[in-house]
N, C-alpha and C positions, 0 to 999 in steps of 0.2 A: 687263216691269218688276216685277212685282206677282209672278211667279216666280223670278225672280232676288233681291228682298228674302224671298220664303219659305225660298230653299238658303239664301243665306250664315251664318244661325247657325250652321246643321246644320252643313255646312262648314266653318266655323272652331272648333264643339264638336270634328269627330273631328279635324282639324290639330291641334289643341292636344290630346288620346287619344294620338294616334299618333307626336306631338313627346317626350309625357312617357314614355310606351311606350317608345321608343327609344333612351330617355337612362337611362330602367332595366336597362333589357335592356344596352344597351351599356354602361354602369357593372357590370353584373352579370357581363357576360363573365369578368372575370379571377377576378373573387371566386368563383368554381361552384366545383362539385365537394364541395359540399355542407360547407363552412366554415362552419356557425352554430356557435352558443354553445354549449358543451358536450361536440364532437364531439372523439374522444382520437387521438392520436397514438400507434401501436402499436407497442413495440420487441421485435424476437422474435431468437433467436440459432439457428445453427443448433451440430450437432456439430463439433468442430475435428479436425483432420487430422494428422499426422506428412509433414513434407516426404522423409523418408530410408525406404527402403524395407530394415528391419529386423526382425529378430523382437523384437516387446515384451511384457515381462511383464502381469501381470493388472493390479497395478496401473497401471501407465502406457498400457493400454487405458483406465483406467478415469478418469484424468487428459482424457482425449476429450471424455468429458462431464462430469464435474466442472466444469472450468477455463470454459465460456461459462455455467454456473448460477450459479457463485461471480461471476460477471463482474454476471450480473443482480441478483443480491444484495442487492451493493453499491451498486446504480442504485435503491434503495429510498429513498426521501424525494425523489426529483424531481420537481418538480412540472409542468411545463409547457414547451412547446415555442413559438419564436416562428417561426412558419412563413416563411422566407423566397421573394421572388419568383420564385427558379427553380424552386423547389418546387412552387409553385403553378401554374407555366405548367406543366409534365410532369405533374400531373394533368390539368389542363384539357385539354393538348393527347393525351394518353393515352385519357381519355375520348373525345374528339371521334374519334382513331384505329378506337376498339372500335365508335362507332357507325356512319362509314363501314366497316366491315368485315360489317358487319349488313347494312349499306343494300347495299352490294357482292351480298353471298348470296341477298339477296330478289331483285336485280336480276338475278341469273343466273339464279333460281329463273322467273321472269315471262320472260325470256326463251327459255329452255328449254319452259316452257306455249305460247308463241308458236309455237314453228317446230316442238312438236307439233301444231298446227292443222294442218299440210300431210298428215299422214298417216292425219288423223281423215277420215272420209266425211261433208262438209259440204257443201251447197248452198254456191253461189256467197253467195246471199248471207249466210245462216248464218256462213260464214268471214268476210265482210269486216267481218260486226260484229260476231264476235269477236276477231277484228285489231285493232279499233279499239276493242276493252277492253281487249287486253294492250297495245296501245302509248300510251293513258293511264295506264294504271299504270308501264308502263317511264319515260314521261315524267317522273312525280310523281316516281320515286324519284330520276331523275335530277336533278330540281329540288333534291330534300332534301341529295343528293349536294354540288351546287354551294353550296347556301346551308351544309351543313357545313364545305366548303374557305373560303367567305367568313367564316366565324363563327374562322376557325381562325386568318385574316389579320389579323382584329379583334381575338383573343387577343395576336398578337405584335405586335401595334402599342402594344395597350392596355401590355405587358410590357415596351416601351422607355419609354415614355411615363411610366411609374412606375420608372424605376429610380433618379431623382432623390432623390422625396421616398418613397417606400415604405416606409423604416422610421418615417414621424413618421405618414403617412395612412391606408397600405393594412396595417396590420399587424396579421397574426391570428395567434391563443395558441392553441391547441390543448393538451387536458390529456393528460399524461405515462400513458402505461399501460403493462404485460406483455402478453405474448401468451396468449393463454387467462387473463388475470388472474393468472398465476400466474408467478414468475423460473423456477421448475421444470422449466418444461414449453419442449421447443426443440422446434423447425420441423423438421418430416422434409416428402421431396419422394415424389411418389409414385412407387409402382414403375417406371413407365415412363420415368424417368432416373435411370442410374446411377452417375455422374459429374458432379453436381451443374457448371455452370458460372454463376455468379451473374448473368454480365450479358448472359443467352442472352436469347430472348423468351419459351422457354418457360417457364426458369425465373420470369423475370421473372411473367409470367401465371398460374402457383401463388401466389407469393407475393403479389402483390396479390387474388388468390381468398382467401385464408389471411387478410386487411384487416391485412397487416402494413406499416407506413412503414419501416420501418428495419429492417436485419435486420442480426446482427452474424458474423462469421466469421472466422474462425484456423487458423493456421497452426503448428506445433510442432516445432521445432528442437533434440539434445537433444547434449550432449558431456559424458558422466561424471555429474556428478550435478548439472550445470548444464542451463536449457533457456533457448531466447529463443524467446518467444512473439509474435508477428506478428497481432496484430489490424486486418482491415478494415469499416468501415460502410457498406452499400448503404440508398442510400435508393428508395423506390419508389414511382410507376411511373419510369420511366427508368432505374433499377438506376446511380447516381450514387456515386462512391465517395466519400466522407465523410476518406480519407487512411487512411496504416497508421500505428499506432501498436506500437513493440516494445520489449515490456519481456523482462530479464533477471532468473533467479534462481533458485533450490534447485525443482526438481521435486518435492520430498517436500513443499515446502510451495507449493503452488499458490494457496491464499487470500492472501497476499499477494504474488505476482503479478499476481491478480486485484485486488487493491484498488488497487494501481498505475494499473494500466492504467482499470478504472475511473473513479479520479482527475481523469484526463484525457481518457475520455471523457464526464464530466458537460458541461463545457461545450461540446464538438461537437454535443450532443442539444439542449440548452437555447437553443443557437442565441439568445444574451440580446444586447443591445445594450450597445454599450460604456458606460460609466459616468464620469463625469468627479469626478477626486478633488482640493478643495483642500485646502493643506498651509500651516497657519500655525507657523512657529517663534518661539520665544521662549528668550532675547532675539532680538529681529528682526534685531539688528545682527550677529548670524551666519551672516542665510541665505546670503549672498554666500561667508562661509569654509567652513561646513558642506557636508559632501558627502551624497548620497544616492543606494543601489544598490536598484532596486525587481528581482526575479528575475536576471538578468544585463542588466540598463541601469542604467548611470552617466548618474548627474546631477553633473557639477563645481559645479555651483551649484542651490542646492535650487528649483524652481521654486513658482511658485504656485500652479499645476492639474495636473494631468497625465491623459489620458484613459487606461482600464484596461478591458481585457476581465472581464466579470465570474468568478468564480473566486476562487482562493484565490493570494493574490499575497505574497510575501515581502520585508521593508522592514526596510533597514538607514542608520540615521542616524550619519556621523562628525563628527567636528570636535575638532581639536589642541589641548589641556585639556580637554577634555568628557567625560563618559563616553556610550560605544557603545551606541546603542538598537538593540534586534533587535525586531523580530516577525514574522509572520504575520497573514492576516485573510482570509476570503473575504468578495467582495464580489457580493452576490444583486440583486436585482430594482431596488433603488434607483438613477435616476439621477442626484445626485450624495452627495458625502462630504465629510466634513469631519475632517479627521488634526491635530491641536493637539499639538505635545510641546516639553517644556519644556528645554534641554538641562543637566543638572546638573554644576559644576565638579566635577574632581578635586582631593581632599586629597593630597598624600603628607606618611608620616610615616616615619621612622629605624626600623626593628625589630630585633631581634636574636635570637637563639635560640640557647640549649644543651642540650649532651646531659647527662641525667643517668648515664647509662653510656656513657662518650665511645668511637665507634667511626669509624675511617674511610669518609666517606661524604659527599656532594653534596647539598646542602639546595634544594628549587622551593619557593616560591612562589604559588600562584595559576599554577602549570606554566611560569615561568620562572624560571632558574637563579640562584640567588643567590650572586656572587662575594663569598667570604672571610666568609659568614653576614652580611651586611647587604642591606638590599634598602630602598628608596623603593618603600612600597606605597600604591596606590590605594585610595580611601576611599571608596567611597558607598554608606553604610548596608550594605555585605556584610561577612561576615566575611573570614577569608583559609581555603584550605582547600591544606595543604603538602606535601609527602612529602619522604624521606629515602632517598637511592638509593644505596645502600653500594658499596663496592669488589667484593663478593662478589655485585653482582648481587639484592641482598634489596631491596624497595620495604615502606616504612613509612608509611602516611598518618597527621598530627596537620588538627588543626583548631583555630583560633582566632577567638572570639566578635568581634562591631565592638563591644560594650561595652567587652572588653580590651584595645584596642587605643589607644595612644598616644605620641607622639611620643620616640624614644628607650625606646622600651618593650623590657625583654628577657624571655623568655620559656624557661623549664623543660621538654623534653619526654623524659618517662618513656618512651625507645622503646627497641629491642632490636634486634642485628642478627642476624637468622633469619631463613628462610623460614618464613612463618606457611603456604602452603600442603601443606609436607612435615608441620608440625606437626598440621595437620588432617588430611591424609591418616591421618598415624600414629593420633592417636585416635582416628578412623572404625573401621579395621581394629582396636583392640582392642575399641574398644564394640563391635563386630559378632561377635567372638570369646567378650565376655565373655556377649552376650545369647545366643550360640548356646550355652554352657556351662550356663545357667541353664536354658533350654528341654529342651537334653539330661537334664539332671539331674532335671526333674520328675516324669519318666514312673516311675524306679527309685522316689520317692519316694509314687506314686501309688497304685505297686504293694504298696510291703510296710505301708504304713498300712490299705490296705483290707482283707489279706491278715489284717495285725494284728486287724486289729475286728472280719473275719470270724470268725478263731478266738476271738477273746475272744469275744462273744456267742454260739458254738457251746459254751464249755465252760460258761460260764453256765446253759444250758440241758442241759446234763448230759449231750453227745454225747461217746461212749466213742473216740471217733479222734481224739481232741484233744488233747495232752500241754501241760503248762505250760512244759516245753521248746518247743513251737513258737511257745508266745505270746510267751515272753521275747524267741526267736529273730528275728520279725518286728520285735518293739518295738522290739528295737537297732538292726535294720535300719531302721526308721522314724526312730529320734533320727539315725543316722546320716545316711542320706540329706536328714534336714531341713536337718540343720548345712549338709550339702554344696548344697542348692540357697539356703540362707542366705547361705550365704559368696557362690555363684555372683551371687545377686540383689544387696548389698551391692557387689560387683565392676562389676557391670554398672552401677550407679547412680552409682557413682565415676566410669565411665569416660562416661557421661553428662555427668554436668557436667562434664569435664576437656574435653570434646568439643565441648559450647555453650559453655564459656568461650575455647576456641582460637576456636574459629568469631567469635565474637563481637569477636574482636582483630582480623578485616579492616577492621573498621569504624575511620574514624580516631581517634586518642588525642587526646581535649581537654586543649588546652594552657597554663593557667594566666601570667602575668604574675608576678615575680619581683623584690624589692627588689634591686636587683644596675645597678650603676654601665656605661652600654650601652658606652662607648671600652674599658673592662676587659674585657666581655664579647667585646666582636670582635678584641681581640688575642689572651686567652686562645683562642677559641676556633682562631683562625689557628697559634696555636704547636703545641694540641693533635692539629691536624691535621697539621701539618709532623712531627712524633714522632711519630704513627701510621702514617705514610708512611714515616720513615725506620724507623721498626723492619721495618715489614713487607718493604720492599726489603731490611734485612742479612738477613731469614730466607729471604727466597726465594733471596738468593744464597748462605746459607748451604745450603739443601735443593741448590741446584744444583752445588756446590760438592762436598758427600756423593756425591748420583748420579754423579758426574765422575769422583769416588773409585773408588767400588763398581765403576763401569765400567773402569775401567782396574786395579783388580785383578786381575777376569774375564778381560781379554785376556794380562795377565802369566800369571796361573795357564794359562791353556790353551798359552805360549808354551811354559812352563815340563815342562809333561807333552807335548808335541809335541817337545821335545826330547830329554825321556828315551825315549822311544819311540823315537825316530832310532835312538839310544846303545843300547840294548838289539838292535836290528836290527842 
């Protein structure tokens, strides 16, 4: 009795050791692999590829490694990784792999030492008890062996077990990193593979040697001066593909491809939990008729929350009298939002517009057409911004202020029908003409002023090879040439500002409001365009009319000498 009340503390002290032991370690299971605070998540890219087996110039070799640097770049301000559970198990269970693979080699190694006992020169008994050291060790490893396969069963148990709640309990952050610290620097595999395959075990075992999680890799596809570029994500250990991502675009500019692609791989890496966004409208008595398009999802009826991958998501509010709210927003680390828009009535008002040099031609709007120069334009706090689209194919933009703007308002625009780009071209090529003339002309002028001063100071100084004939001679030379790079520079400055002031005519012509009666103006303007139309139709049938002529002279005259030709034969 009296030994029995001595165990039982002792005994229920290590039960309660061994309970709490247990419940650590078996809690600790999924979590290993050394997940504490602080430890980084390392994204490394390798070289990308050519899927077509061509000769490529230097630079489109050199687009190879450009295009995954440019990729890493872009992946600058990422902060952190939420490590999901399959993630976790492929370490853990990767790990547990390498150390049965250890325990395997010692095991062969111990048993190898073993059944060289038989060839050593040992006493009987010498050998039996060395037998009986190599077969507790064989033993032990094998124990380690087993309690790894058990440790491995407790991994995938623990890894259903949490599939439930793992993003609210088990969820670990990992900070964002480059490989070697730097976007620069990409992942080479060693000599001894030469044909990279990603999801080998070799490969697989450099790149987690290298402490890389995620490794990125491409593909490159090229027709003309287009390329589709084929990005996939391995993650590691397990060599897990993350999906391909393929963007298209100019090979000559590979940074935005890269920023593309990029874009979109922010939130595969950030692995962020979804975010819940509420959306209050006002007035409220809209949400029901308001529509709302969040990226390609249609809402018929605007809801109250909506859950959203974190990212950059695009949001378009309708509703029939209202005016159209657009935006964008990326939404980061927050779980939830809150979206308030208010939706503002449309105004329309009557407007009208004339030309002050009336030409035939098609008046937009805010880029719709406006039949017979009246339009019912919408109002909210914008201006209107319009163009003028002629028979001949010339585009005119005016612009009109929301101050100017008013009900039956008509409006004056100073426009022209030309092409302002043939006009810029032209004074391009003579400013370029006129400054190459003044550059030319400098050097003659360089020449005989120096030439000039030379000899003036040579006969100053009383050098007998110096005649006042040649000082005159250079001088003239000197006024002359000045004049001439005068007139050139003067020329060239003309065709300067003839050149900024063309240039400066793309921009649109602001358009003023005008005392003038708006029913007068949109008849006037409807007649003016009916005359403009019928002239321009009698000329063109008149020029058709000529050509029809001239052609059928042609054939008479040659009817006419083909006949005297006969006649003379």
């Amino acid at each position: 009795m009296t030994y029995k009340n001595k165990f039982k503390p002792a005994a229920l002290r290590a039960c309660r050791f061994l309970i709490i032991l247990s419940f650590l370690f078996s809690g600790n299971l999924f979590a290993d692999d050394g997940l504490a605070e602080g430890k980084k998540w390392t994204v490394g890219a390798h070289k990308f590829s050519y899927t077509q087996d061509v000769k490529r110039s230097q630079f489109e070799n050199a687009v190879l490694t450009a295009m995954p640097e440019l990729i890493l770049e872009q992946l600058y301000g990422t902060k952190s990784r939420n490590i999901p559970s399959d993630e976790i198990l492929n370490r853990n269970i990767d790990k547990l792999v390498k150390e049965r693979l250890a325990l395997f080699l010692e095991l062969s190694g111990e048993v190898k030492k073993k059944d060289a006992l038989v060839v050593k020169h040992l006493s009987e008994y010498q050998f039996k008890k060395q037998s009986d050291i190599q077969d507790k060790k064989i033993e032990e490893i094998k124990h380690k062996i087993d309690l790894n396969l058990e440790k491995q069963d407790e991994v995938f148990k623990d890894y259903k077990n949490s599939q439930g709640d793992f993003a609210e309990k088990n969820l670990v952050t990992e900070e964002f990193a480059f490989y070697k610290g730097e976007s620069k620097e990409l992942f080479s595999f060693s000599s001894e593979i030469d044909e990279p395959d990603f999801k080998s075990y070799k490969c697989s075992e450099e790149i987690v040697k290298a402490g890389i999680n995620s490794l990125i890799t491409g593909t490159i596809v090229t027709y003309g001066e287009y390329a589709a570029v084929s990005v996939e994500m391995f993650l590691y250990p397990g060599a897990v593909s993350c999906g391909v991502i393929t963007e298209v675009g100019l090979l000559a500019l590979p940074d935005e491809i890269a920023k593309n692609i990029a874009y979109r791989l922010v939130p595969i890496i950030e692995n962020a939990l979804p975010c819940e966004v509420q959306i209050k409208i006002y007035p409220e008595e809209l949400k029901s008729k308001a529509k709302l398009t969040v990226d390609s999802t249609i809402y018929a009826k605007i809801p109250d929350k909506i859950i959203l991958s974190t990212g950059v998501h695009n949001f378009s509010f309708e509703c029939d009298g209202y005016k159209r709210e657009n935006f964008s927003y990326g939404f980061g680390y927050e779980k939830k939002y809150l979206i308030e828009l208010e939706f503002l009535p449309e105004d329309y008002m009557n407007t009208a517009i004339l030309l002050k040099n009336p030409f035939e031609t098609d008046i937009f709007y805010n880029g719709i057409k406006s039949p017979d120069n009246q339009m019912n334009i919408k109002i909210n706090n914008t201006g209107i911004l319009g163009y003028a689209y002629s028979v001949n194919k010339n585009t005119v933009f005016f612009k009109i202020d929301d101050k100017d703007i008013f009900n039956n308002a008509v409006f004056m625009a100073d426009i022209n029908d030309y092409n302002i780009e043939d006009r810029i071209e032209k004074s391009r090529r003579l400013m370029y003409i006129s400054y190459s003339a003044l550059i030319c002309s400098l050097p003659f002028l360089f020449y005989s002023y120096s030439n000039y001063t030379n000899y003036y100071k040579a006969y100053e100084l009383g050098s007998a090879s110096v005649s006042l004939n040649d000082i005159d001679k250079y001088k003239t030379m000197t006024y002359v040439s000045g004049a001439i790079s005068a007139a050139c520079g003067i020329w060239f400055t003309v065709q300067l500002v003839l050149y900024l002031v063309n240039a400066n005519k793309t921009l649109p012509v602001e358009v003023k409001s005008v005392k003038y009666d708006y029913d007068t103006a949109v008849s006037g303007y409807q007649e003016s365009q009916k005359t403009l139309k019928t002239e321009r139709e009698e000329k063109e049938a008149l020029q058709k009319a000529e050509l029809e002529a001239e052609a059928a002279e042609g054939t008479e005259s040659e009817t006419l000498e083909t006949e005297a030709a006969t006649t003379e034969e």
